[in-house]
C-alpha positions in Angstrom: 0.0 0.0 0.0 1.0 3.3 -0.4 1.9 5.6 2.4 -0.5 7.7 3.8 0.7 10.5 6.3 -1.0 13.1 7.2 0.2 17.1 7.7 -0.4 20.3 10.0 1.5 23.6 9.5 1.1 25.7 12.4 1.3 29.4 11.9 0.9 31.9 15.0 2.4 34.2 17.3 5.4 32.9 19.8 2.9 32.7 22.4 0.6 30.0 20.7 4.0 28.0 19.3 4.9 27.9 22.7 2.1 26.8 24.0 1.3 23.9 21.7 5.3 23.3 22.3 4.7 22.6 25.9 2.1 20.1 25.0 4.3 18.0 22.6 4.6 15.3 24.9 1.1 14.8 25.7 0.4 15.6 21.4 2.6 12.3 21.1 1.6 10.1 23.7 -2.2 10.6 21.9 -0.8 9.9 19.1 0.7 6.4 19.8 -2.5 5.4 21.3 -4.4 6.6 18.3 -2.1 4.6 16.1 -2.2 1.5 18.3 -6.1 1.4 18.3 -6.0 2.2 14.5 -3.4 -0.7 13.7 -4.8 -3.1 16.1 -8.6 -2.7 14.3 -7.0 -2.8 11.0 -5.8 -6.6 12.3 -8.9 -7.5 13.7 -10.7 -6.6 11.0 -8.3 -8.4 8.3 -8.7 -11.5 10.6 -12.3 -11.5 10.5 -12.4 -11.3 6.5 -10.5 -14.9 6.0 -13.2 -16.9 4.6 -16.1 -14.2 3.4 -16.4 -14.1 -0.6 -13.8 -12.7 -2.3 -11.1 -13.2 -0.1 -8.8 -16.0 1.4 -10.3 -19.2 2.9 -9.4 -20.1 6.4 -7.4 -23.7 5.4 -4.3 -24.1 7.7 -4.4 -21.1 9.1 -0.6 -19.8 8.4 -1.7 -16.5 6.4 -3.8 -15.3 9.4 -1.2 -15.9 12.5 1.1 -14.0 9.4 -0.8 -10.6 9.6 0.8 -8.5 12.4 1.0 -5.0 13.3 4.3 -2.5 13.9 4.4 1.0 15.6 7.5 2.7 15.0 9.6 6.2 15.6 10.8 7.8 12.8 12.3 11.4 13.0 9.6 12.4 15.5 6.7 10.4 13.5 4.7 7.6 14.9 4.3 5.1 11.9 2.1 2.2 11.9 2.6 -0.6 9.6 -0.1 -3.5 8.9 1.3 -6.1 6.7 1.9 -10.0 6.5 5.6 -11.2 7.8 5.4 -13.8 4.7 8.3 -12.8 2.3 6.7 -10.0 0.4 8.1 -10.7 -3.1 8.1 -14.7 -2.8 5.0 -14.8 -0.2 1.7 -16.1 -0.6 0.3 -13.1 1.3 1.6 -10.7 -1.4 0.2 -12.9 -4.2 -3.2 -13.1 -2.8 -3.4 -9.7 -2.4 -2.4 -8.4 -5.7 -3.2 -11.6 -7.7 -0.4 -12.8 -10.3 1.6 -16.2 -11.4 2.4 -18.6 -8.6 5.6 -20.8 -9.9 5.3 -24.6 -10.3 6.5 -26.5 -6.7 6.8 -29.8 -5.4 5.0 -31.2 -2.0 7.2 -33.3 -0.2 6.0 -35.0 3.0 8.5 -35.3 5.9 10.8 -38.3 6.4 8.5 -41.3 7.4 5.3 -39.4 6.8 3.2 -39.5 3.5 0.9 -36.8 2.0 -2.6 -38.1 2.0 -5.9 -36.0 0.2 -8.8 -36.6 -0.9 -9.9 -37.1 -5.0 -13.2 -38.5 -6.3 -17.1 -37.3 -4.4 -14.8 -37.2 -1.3 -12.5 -34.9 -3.1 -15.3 -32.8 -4.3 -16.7 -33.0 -0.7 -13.8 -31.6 1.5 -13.1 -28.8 -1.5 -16.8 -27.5 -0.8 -16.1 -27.6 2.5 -13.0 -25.4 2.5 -14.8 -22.9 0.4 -18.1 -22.4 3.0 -15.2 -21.7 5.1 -14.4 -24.6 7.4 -11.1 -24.8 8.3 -8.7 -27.8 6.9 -9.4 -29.6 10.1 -12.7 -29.2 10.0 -13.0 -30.1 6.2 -11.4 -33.6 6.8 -13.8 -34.2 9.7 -17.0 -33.4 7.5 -15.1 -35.4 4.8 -14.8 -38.6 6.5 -18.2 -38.5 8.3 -19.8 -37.6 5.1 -18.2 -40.7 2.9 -17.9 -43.1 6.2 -14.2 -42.7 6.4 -13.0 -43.9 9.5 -9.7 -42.5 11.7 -6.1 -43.7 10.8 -5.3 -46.9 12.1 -1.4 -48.0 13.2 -0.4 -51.1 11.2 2.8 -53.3 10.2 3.6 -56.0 8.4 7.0 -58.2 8.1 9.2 -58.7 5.1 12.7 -59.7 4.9 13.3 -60.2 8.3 12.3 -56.3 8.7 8.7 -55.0 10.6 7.8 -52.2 8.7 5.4 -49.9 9.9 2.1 -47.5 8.4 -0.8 -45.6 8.9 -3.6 -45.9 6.7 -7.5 -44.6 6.7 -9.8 -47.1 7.9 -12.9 -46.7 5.1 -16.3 -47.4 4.3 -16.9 -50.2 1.4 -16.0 -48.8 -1.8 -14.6 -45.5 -0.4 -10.5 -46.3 -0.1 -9.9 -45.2 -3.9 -11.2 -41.7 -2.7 -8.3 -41.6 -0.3 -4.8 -41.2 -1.9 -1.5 -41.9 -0.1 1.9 -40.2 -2.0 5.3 -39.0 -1.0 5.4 -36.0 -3.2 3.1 -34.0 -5.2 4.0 -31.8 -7.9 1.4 -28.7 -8.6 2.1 -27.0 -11.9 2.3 -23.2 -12.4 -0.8 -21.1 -12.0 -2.1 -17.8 -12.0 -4.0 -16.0 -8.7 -6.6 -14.1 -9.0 -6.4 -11.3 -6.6 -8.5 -11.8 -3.2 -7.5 -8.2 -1.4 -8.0 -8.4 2.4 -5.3 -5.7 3.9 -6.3 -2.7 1.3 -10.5 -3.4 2.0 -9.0 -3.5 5.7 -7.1 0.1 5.4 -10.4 1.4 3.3 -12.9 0.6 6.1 -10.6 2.4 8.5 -9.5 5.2 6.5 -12.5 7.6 7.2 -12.3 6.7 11.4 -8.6 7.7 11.4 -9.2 11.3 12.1 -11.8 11.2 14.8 -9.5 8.6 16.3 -6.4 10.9 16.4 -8.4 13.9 17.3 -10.0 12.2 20.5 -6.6 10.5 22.0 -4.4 13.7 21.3 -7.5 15.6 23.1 -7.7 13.4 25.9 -4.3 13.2 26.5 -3.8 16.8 26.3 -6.7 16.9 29.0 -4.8 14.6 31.3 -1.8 16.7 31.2 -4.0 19.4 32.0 -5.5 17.8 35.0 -2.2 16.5 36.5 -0.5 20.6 36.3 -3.3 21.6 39.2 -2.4 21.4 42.7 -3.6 23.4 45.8 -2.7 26.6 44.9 -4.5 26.9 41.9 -8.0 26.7 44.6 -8.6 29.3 47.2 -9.8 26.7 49.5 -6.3 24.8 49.9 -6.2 21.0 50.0 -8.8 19.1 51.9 
């Protein structure tokens, strides 16, 4: 996204410069907490979007925990960043975001694991299910109840002197071709389609920003106010 900042030129007498001088502390302190509520809706509200039409479905859940926040200091600005820790030129996040070619890769499962899926009605099943916006967990569970697939089961069997174990899907009758088992899976190159979720985010927010920033700085600038009186500024002392 591009950068949005916004800018105030103050022009006055000495006396008002000073004035708004000696509340720069309490001008910045609003300002952080403006910023922090802004960022942190932005967040929230990016979360909330995984799996409503038009943008990402909620599958493993690795894009989601990748959407963070970051407030920094930069030559007497407060800057808050909203953005996906994914690499931005190689990461999914970026691609989803803006759309454009994803290159060809290779699944590999993990030394003495295997990849297993779904293809077939049970295929077509846990696919429909990931785009009402179930979760991949949740998918597999409707899958299997759906299509009487059962839960894995432990097994071994002997050969050459050696027990060698597995793990396979206990099925209804007729439903173990639905259920695939491989050590690698090769998905060719493909175009995204773009599925924005942090720019709709920023949009939504965009027209609260000012009120925010207007109500922190003012309250801070209150509190600041409050905390300057002590007994001498009332004729009646301390009680």
């Amino acid at each position: 996204m591009a950068e949005n900042t916004i800018s105030i030129d103050v022009v006055g007498t000495e006396q008002a410069l000073a004035t708004i001088r000696s509340y720069a502390g309490s001008v910045r302190r609003g300002a952080r907490i403006a910023m922090n509520r802004t960022t942190l809706r932005m967040v929230g509200r990016t979360k909330l979007s995984f799996g409503e039409t038009g943008r990402p479905q909620r599958r493993s859940g690795a894009l989601s925990r990748s959407v963070v926040r970051v407030l920094t200091n930069e030559e007497g600005s407060i800057v808050g960043q909203v953005g996906s820790t994914m690499p931005y030129k190689t990461g999914y996040a970026a691609v989803l975001e803006k759309g454009g070619p994803i290159p060809a890769q290779t699944i590999t499962a993990k030394k003495g694991k295997a990849l297993v899926f779904f293809k077939g009605f049970a295929g077509i099943t846990y696919r429909a299910r990931l785009a009402s916006g179930m979760n991949v967990k949740g998918a597999i569970a409707e899958t299997r109840k759906v299509h009487r697939i059962g839960k894995f089961v432990n097994s071994a069997y002997s050969a050459g002197g050696t027990t060698h174990k597995y793990r396979y899907f206990q099925a209804g009758r007729g439903q173990k071709g639905n259920i695939v088992f491989a050590r690698s899976v090769k998905i060719p190159a493909r175009y995204q389609r773009a599925m924005p979720y942090l720019r709709p985010s920023f949009e939504t927010e965009r027209p609260l920003i000012s009120e925010t920033f207007k109500v922190e700085i003012s309250d801070s600038i209150a509190k600041k106010q409050m905390g300057s009186l002590n007994s001498a500024d009332f004729s009646g002392g301390a009680s």
